[in-house]
C-alpha positions in Angstrom: 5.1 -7.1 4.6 5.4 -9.0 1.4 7.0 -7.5 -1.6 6.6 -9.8 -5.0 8.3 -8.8 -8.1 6.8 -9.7 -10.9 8.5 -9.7 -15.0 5.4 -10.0 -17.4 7.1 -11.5 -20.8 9.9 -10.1 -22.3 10.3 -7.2 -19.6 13.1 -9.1 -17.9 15.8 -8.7 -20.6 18.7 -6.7 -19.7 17.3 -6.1 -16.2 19.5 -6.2 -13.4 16.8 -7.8 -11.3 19.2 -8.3 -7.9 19.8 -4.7 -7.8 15.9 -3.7 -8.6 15.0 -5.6 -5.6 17.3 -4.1 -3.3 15.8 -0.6 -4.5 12.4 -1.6 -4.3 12.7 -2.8 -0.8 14.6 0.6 0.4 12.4 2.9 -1.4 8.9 0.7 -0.1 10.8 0.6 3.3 11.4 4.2 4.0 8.2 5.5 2.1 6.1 3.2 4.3 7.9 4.2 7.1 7.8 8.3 6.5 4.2 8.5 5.2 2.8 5.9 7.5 1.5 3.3 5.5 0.5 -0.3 6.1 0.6 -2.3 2.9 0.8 -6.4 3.5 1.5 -7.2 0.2 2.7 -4.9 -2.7 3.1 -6.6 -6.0 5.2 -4.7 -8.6 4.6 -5.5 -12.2 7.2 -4.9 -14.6 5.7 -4.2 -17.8 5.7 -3.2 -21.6 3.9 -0.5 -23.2 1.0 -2.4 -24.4 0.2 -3.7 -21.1 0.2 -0.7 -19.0 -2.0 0.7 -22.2 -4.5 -1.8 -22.0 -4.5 -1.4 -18.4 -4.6 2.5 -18.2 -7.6 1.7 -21.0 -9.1 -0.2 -19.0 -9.0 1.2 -15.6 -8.6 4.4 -16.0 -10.1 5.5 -19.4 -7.1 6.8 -20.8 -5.9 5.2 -24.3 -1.7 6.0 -24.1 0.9 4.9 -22.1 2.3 5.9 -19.7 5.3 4.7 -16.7 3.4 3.5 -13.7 -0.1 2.8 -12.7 -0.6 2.1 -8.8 -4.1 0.2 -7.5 -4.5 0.2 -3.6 -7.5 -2.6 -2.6 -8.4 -3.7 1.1 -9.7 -7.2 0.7 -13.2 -8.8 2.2 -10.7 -10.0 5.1 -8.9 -6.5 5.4 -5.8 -7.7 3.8 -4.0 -4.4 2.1 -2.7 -5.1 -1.3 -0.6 -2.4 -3.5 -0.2 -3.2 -6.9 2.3 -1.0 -9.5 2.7 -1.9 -13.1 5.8 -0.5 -14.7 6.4 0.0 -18.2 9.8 -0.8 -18.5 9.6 0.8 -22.1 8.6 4.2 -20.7 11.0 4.0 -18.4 13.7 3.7 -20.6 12.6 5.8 -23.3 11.8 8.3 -20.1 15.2 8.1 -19.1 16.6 8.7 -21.9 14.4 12.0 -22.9 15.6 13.5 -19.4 19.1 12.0 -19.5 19.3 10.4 -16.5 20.3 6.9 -15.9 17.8 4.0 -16.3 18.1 3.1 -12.4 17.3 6.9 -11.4 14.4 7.0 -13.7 13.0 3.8 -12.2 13.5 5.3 -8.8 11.4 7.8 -9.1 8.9 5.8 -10.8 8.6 3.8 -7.7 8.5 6.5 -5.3 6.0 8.1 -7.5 4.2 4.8 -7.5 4.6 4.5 -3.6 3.1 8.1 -3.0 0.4 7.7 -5.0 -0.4 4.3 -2.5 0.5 7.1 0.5 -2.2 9.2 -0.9 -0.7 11.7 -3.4 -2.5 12.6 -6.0 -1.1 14.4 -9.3 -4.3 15.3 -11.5 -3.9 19.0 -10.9 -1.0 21.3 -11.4 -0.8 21.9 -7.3 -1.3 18.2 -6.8 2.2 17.6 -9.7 4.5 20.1 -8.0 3.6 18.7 -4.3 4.3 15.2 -5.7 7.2 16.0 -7.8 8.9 17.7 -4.5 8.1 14.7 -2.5 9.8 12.8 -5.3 12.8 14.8 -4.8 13.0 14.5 -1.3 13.2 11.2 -1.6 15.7 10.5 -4.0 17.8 13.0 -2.1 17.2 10.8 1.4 17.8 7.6 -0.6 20.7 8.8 -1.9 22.3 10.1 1.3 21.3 6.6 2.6 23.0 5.1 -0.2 26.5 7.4 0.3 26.5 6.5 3.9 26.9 3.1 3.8 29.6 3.2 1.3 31.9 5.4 3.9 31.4 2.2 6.8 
């Protein structure tokens, strides 16, 4: 599977774009894995919040921002392509609403992003809480995964 990581202009300031990639791959990795998905290529977009407007505008019909928009498209030739924009400004202002740390926020971003390629939807309140517990599973597994390979 190929994973690009893509910094529209300006989003790459302050980013600590090593350590996003590692996350990216081990979220993508286990999500794939657990929910049995076959992407070939997933391109994730970091963003501001007048891109991911425009696009949510666009796409979607809805005029504010928001923290992630996912597209999933099979090709002529059957290739599988997942594509998240992320507003970085979303995230941050996101994590700082909830108090959390900027690299948690964007966690769950990208699982949330990554379930909605699995299938999840979150457009009713049933839909929200089954997504939001998946979230949570998640950053629980990666986080075990995580403390693990520090006590090697």
């Amino acid at each position: 599977m190929e994973i690009n990581i893509i910094y529209s202009d300006g989003c790459s300031n302050n980013l600590q774009k090593k350590e996003i990639r590692k996350s990216i791959k081990e979220i993508s990795s286990l999500i794939i894995k657990e929910e049995n998905i076959n992407p070939e290529i997933l391109n994730f977009i970091f963003c501001d919040d007048k891109m991911i407007r425009e696009y949510n505008k666009k796409y979607l019909g809805h005029d504010y921002e928001t923290d992630i928009l996912t597209f999933f498209e099979e090709d002529d030739n059957g290739v599988k392509e997942g594509e998240l924009l992320i507003s970085i400004d979303t995230v941050r202002s996101n994590s700082e609403y909830f108090k959390t740390e900027f690299s948690k926020e964007l966690q769950r971003v990208v699982i949330h992003g990554m379930l909605h390629l699995s299938g999840y939807k979150d457009s009713k309140i049933s839909e929200r809480k089954a997504i939001r517990k998946k979230e949570d599973y998640y950053l629980k597994t990666l986080n075990n995964l995580n403390n693990a390979g520090k006590n090697i």
